[in-house]
C-alpha positions, 0 to 999 in steps of 0.5 A: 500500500502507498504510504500516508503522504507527510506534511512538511515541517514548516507546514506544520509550524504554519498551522500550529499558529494558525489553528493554535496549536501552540501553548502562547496561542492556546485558547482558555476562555469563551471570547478566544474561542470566538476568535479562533473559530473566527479566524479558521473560520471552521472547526470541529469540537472535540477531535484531536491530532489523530483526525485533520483540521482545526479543532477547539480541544486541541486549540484548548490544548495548545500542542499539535500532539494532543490526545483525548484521554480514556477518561476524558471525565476528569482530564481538565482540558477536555473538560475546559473544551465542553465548558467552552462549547456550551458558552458558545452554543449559549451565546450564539454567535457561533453556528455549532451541530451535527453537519456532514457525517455526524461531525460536531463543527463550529462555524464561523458566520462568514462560512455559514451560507456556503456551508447551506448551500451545500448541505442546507434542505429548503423547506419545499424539499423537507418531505422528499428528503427528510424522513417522517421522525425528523418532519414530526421533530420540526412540526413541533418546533415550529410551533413551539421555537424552542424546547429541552430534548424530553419535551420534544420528544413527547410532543413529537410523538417519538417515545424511543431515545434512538430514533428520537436522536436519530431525527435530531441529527438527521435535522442538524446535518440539513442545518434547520435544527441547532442546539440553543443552550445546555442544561444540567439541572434537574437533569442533562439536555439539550434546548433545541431551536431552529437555525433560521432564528439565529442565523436568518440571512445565512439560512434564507437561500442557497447559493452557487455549488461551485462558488461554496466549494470555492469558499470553503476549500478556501477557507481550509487552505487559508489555514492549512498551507497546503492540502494532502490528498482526500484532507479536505474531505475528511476535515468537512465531510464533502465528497472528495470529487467536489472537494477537488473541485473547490480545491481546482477552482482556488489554482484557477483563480492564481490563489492556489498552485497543485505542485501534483495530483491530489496536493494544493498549496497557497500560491504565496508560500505558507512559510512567507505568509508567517513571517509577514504575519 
């Protein structure tokens, strides 16, 4: 089998200061967080150096090597990153759920609508394309705009907690249901509410396919100083033809080279980009 391709030593400096991975940038309250999901415009929540891209828990970490423990219940950093989403999702000004195979992701506003374009389910599609469970789940919420997981649930008709959760994810990766706030007292749950409500602009209307792929390989190369075949796909759940797509719009447009078949790069070089920064 052909061997993993290697990210070269100065690319990997490059994102270590731009997705903090060093413990100078490390990120240790609500207002870095921000800023960091601003500045890489998305992340994942809780993922660490084993999977690619931006993530929150390794920024919380500040160290490119960061391992969730087994225990993640008493590991302090872990449990900082939980304190941190919950912050976020409670304010608001962040897009955070359940998008493309079931990845947790933080996105930035700026990203949202290129994310709906691709991802997004209109309300004139909603019966072709969601199942029954999840159609029941958004009646409701309509009605009702925000309500804790058991409430949901028992107004929506669907007693069993898997197909209850099963409909919720199902509305999150169309991007019409989001998290509002966590709760812990009396009990752990969730509020639910919908995503048109904190993000009305971003979720109103789809754009261009083309133009959103563009955007979003933009936004990961931004960061990453170059892209290792099939990353960008693992990092945001597109396919890998339309990730390559984005990716061969960016070398089209003189923002991005392809030094060979699979591997884009920023057309300045990641290493002048830092020393400028």
């Amino acid at each position: 089998m052909p061997s993993k391709p290697q990210i070269p030593a100065e690319i990997e400096d490059y994102r270590d200061a731009r997705w903090c991975r060093e413990a100078t940038r490390s990120v240790d309250s609500v207002a870095d967080a921000e800023r960091f999901i601003e500045q890489v415009g998305f992340a994942a929540c809780l993922t660490d150096s084993r999977r690619p891209g931006p993530s929150l828990y390794v920024a919380v970490c500040g160290r490119r090597d960061a391992v969730l423990p087994r225990h993640v219940q008493k590991d302090p950093e872990t449990s900082l990153t939980w304190t941190l989403k919950d912050q976020l999702v409670r304010r608001g000004k962040l897009y955070y759920g359940k998008l493309a195979r079931g990845k947790a992701m933080f996105i930035a506003p700026r990203i949202v609508p290129y994310f709906y374009t691709i991802w997004g389910v209109r309300r004139s599609e909603e019966r072709q394309r969601l199942s029954a469970n999840a159609r029941a789940v958004l009646k409701v919420l309509r009605k009702e705009w925000e309500m804790a997981s058991s409430d949901l649930r028992k107004e929506s008709g669907i007693t069993d907690r898997a197909t209850f959760t099963r409909a919720i994810d199902e509305l999150q990766a169309a991007m019409i249901v989001v998290p509002s706030e966590a709760v812990y007292l009396p009990k752990f749950t969730y509020l639910w509410t919908l995503g048109i409500g904190r993000f009305p602009d971003a979720l109103l209307k789809r754009g261009n396919r083309d133009t959103a792929l563009r955007e979003i390989a933009r936004c990961f190369l931004s960061g990453a100083g170059v892209t290792i075949p099939g990353e960008l796909a693992r990092v945001t759940g597109l396919s890998r033809p339309e990730a390559g797509r984005g990716n061969r719009a960016l070398v089209t447009e003189g923002f991005a080279t392809s030094p060979a078949t699979g591997f884009y790069q920023l057309a300045v070089p990641p290493t002048q980009q830092l020393h400028s920064a």
